[in-house]
N, C-alpha and C positions, 0 to 999 in steps of 0.2 A: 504494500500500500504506500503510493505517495502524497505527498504533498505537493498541491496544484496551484499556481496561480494563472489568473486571467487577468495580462494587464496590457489594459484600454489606454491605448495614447491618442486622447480622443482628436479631429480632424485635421488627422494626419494624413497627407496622399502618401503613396506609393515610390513615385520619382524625388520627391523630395526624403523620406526617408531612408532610401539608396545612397544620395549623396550625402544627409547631414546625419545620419546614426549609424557612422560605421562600428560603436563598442558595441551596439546591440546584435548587429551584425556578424561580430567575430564571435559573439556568444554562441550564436544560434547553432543546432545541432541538424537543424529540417526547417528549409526554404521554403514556404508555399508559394511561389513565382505568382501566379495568377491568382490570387485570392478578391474575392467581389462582395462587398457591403449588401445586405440584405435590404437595403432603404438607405435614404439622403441625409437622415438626419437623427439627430440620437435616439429620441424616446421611442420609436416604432424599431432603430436598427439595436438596442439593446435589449428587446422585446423577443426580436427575433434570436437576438444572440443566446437567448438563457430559455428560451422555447422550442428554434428551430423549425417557427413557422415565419412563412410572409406576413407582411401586413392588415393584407387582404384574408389569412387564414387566421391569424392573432386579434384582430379587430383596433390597432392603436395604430393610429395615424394621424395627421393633422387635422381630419375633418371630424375625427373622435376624439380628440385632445381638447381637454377646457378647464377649466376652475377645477370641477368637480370630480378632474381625474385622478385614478389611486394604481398602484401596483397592488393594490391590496386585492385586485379583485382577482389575482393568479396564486392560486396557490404554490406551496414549494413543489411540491408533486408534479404541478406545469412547466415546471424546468426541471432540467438537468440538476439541479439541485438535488432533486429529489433521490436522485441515483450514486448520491454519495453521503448514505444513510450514516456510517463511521467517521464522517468529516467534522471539524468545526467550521463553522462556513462563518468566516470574516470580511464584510467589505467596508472601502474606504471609495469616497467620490467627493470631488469638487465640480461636479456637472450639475446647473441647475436645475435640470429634472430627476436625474436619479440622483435624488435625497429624499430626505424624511418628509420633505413637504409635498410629496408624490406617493407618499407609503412604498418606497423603494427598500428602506430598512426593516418592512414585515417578511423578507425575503430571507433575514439572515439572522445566527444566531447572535452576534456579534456588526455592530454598523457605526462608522465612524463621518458627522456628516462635514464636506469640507466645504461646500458650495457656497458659505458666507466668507470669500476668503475677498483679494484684494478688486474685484472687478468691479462690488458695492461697497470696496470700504470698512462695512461691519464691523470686523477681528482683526491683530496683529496675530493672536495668541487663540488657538482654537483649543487648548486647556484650557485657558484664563475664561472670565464669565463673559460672555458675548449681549452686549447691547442689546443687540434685536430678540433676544433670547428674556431676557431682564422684562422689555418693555413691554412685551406680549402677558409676563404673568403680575401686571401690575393695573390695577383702576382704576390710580390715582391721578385726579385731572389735571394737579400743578405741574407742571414741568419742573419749577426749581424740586419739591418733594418730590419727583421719581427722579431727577440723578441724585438727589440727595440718598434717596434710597438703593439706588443703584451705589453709591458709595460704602453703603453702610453693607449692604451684599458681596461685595469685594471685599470688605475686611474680612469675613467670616469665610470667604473660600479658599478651596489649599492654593489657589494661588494665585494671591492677592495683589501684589505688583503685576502680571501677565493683565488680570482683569483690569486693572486701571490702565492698564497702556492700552487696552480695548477700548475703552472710553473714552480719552486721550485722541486716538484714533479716526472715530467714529467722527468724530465733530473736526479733524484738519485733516483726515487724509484726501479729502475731496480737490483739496486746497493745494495739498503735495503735489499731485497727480499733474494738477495745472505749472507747476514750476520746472523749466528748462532745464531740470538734471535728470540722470536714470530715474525710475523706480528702484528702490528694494523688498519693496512685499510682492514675491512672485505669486503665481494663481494656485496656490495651495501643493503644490507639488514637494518642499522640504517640508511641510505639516505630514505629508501623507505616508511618507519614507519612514520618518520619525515613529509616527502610530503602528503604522504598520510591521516594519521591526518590533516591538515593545509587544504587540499583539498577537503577533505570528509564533514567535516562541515564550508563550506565557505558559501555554500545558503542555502535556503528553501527547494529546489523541492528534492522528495527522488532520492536516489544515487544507481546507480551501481559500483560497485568498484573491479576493477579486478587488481592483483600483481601475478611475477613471482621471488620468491627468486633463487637467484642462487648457495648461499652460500655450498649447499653440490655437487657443481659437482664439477670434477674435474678441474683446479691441485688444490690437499689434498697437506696442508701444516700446520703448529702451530699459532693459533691466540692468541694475548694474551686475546681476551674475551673468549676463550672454557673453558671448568671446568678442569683444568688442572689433576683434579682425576681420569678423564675419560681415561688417554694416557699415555703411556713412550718414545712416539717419541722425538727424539731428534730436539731440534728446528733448524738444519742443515738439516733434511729432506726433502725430497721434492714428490710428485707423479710426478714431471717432470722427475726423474733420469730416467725412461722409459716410451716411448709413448706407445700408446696403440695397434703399430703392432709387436714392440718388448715383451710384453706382451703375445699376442695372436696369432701371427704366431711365433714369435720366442721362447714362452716361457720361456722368459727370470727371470720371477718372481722370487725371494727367498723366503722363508719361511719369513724371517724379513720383506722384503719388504711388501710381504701380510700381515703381523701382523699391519706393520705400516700404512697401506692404508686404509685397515680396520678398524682401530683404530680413528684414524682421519676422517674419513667418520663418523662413532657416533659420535666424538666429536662435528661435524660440526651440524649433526640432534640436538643433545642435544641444540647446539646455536639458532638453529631457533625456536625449542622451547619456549625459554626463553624471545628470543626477541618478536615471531608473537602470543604468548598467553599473553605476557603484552600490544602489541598494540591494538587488538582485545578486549579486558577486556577496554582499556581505551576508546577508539573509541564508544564503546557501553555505556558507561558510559557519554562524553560527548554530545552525541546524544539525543534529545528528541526524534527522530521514530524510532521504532524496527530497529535491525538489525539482519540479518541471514549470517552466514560465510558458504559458501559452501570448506573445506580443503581438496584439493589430492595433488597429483604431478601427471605429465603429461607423467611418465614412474620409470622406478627403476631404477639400477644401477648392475650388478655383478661384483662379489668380488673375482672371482678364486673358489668359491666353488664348491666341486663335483657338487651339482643342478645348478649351472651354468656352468657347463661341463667345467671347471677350467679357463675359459675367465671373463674376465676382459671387463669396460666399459658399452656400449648399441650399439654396431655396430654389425651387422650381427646374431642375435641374437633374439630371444622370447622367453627366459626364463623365468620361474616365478620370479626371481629377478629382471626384466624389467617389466614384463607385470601387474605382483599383486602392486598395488596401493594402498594406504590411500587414505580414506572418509570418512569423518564425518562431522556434519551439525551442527555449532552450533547456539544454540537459535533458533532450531528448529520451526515452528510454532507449535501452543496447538492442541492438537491431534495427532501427527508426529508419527508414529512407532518410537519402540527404536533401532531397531536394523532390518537391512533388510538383512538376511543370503543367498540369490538368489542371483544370480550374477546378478552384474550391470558394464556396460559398459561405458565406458565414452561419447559416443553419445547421453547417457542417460539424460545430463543434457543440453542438448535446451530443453527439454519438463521440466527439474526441474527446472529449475531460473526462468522463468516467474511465474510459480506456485508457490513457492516461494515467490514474489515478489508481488504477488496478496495474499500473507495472506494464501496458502491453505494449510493444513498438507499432510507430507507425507504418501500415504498409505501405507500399509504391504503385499499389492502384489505388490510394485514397482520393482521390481526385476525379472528376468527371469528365465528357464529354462536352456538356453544356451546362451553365447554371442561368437562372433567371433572378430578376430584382421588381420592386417597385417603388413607387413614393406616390401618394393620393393627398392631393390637396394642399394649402396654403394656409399656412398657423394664423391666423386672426381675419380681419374685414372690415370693413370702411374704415373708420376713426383708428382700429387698433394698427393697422398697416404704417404705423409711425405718423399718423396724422397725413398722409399724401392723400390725395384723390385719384382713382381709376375711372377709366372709361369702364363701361361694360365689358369691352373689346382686352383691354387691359388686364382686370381681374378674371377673367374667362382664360386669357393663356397663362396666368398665375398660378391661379386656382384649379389646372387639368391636375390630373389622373396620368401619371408614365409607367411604362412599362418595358422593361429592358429584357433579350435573351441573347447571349452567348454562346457560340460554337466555333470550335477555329480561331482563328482572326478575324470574325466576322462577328459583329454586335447588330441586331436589330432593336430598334425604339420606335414605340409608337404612344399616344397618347390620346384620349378623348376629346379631344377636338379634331381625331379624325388624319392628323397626319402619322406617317411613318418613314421613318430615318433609317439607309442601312449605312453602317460606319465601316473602315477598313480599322483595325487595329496594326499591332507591331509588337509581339508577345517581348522583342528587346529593345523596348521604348516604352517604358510602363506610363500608364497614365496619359497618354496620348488616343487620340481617334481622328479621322478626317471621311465626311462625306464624301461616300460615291453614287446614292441612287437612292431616288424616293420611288416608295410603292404605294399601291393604293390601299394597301392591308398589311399584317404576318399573314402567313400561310394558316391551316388550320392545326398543322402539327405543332406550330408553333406556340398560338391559343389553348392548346390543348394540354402544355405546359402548368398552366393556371389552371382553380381549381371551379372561379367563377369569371366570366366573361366582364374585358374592363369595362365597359357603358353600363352594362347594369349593378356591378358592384359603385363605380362612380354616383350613378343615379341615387342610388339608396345611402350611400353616404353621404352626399349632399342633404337630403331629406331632413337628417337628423337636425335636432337642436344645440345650440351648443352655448354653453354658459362660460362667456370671457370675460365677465369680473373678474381677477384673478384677485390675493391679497396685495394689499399694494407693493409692499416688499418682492414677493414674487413679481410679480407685474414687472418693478421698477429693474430687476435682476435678466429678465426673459428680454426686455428693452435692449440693455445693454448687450448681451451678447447677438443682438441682430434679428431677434425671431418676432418681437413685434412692431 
């Protein structure tokens, strides 16, 4: 029996982590070359990853995501979870849907949430007492008596200096942020190493151990841990100067701005490098039972390049710069293929982590023929789309239904509104596609990949109600990283 982890380096592509995570790299014991995102975007493609269904078979997508969504409503027995009955199942996330305010933590025995980390501000110190944490179990309508209270709450925790720098925090890091030097509170990424060491080897019984870094999504800004050789952005930059529909509907982008964006997204890849292959090397080191690291990300990211048809983000989108994935297994078990060049999917791994986890090696037909993906719909509507206004025409190609299938070097895409895209791929060009021919349809072999037909699964999705109140903290969290 081993000890497993699953660790999410959330939207990260493919070609970029080729060039900027070579330690991860020299780790790895078995390459998945072609590995493909299950969906565009976390909360449906982390859905898939611990179920091993679509979207469309899971029911969590953008047009089912609202206020009133929970992980709660899957049992551990709905995932792979379920099939590592002798594990202690630990997770650690700084992604703002899989946390506690998603009921993502009824999943595990053990949950560590890091998603209040430097992108709202919040926390310095996610031991120390966390503001937003304080203000929620409090009634009291003066402001000066609840941080007075919140003071008198810091004295009495074990760690009472960490909490006041939380509070400290809270009220000038907004302030920092704006001031022409690096950052130093990364997006929870040394919180998470830290906990997770400390947690991983607390008992006996072997560990499952799941992490989601967040550190390369956006907003892209200057940390002072990046390898400052990597960039020439100016530490007054920001990826906030535009959201992501001035970007992509308005094409707002400059050339600098793309150089700078870009730039910073490696430097950020290179950080988690540095930090998740010296955690991983130590972890395994003070461990007496094996361990095995399962490493992707849960989608990509593009960057305005032509193969990302010059958009920006992971919204509305199945790019190869979203969809092509890192995977790699390190400390493989003995006998493991080195390299699996068939495409693998990310549904793939409910059947890889128990096997895994039972000692078994991977074989060298692990991999397929063809894999398929999707993505349905567009997270918010009128007002919540960052305050913009849409045409009908507008929100209508926002707001499709995609559909992706892979064979070969050949990808087809089609969408509810009726077109279909086939792409050339380059299996030694990761993250890359370029149009060669539209059809009027997929084939039926192709549709028949799926379990229900896109128009009428789109139709009934749409249907539904959806309640986007969010809390406003959430709300205010979901803003910033781009989704409303």
């Amino acid at each position: 029996m081993r000890n497993v982890g699953l660790i999410v380096l959330d939207t990260v592509r493919k070609d970029y982590f080729d060039e900027y995570a070579p330690r991860l790299q020299a780790l790895s014991d078995t390459s998945m070359t072609q590995c493909r995102a299950a969906s565009s975007w976390s909360t449906p493609s982390h859905t898939s990853l611990f179920t091993g269904k679509l979207p469309s078979e899971h029911g969590v997508h953008s047009e089912s995501f609202d206020a009133s969504f929970s992980f709660e409503q899957f049992d551990v027995e709905d995932t792979f979870l379920g099939d590592l009955p002798e594990h202690r199942t630990l997770g650690l996330s700084a992604n703002s849907y899989i946390n506690t305010a998603f009921g993502f933590d009824t999943l595990f025995d053990e949950f560590y949430d890091f998603s209040i980390g430097s992108h709202t501000n919040e926390t310095l110190f996610t031991d120390g007492l966390v503001v937003q944490e304080y203000m929620k179990s409090t009634d009291e309508p003066s402001a000066a008596k609840r941080y007075l209270g919140f003071l008198k709450a810091c004295a009495a925790h074990d760690k009472p200096l960490k909490s006041v720098a939380n509070g400290v925090w809270s009220q000038i890091g907004h302030t920092v942020k704006d001031l022409p030097v690096p950052e130093f509170v990364d997006d929870g990424a040394s919180n998470i190493v830290k906990t997770a060491t400390e947690r991983s080897t607390a008992g006996d019984e072997p560990v499952f151990l799941f992490t989601n870094f967040m550190d390369a999504h956006t907003p892209l800004r200057n940390l002072v841990q990046y390898d400052q050789s990597l960039h020439s952005v100016p530490n007054s930059w920001s990826s906030r100067k535009l959201d992501k529909w001035e970007l992509n509907k308005d094409k707002a982008a400059t050339s600098e701005y793309t150089d700078n964006y870009r730039q910073l997204y490696a430097a950020s890849i290179d950080y988690l490098d540095r930090v998740v292959s010296q955690f991983l090397v130590e972890l395994m080191a003070k461990s007496e039972e094996e361990w095995t690291f399962v490493v992707i990300s849960d989608h990509g990211h593009n960057l305005g390049d032509d193969a990302d048809d010059g958009l920006f983000h992971h919204t509305g989108s199945m790019s190869e710069g979203i969809q092509h994935t890192p995977c790699e297994i390190i400390n493989a078990p003995d006998g493991s293929a080195k390299e699996i060049t068939d495409y693998v999917s990310h549904i793939d791994l409910t059947d890889l982590i128990p096997k895994l986890a039972a000692d078994e090696p991977i074989p060298e037909d692990f991999g397929h023929d063809h894999v398929v993906a999707e993505t349905i719909g567009l997270l918010g509507h009128g007002d919540r789309t960052w305050g913009h206004e849409f045409t009908e025409e507008d929100h209508e190609f926002w707001n499709r239904m995609i559909r992706v299938a892979y064979e070969g070097e050949t990808k087809l895409q089609w969408d509810s509104l009726g077109e279909c895209i086939e792409y050339e791929l380059d299996h030694d060009r990761p993250s890359w596609q370029r149009e060669v021919a539209r059809h009027s349809g997929p084939p039926p072999e192709v549709t028949a990949l799926f379990d229900t037909p896109l128009d009428e699964y789109k139709k009934a999705a749409a249907a539904g109600e959806q309640d986007m109140e969010f809390d406003e903290d959430v709300e205010e969290q979901l803003k910033e990283l781009g989704y409303l």
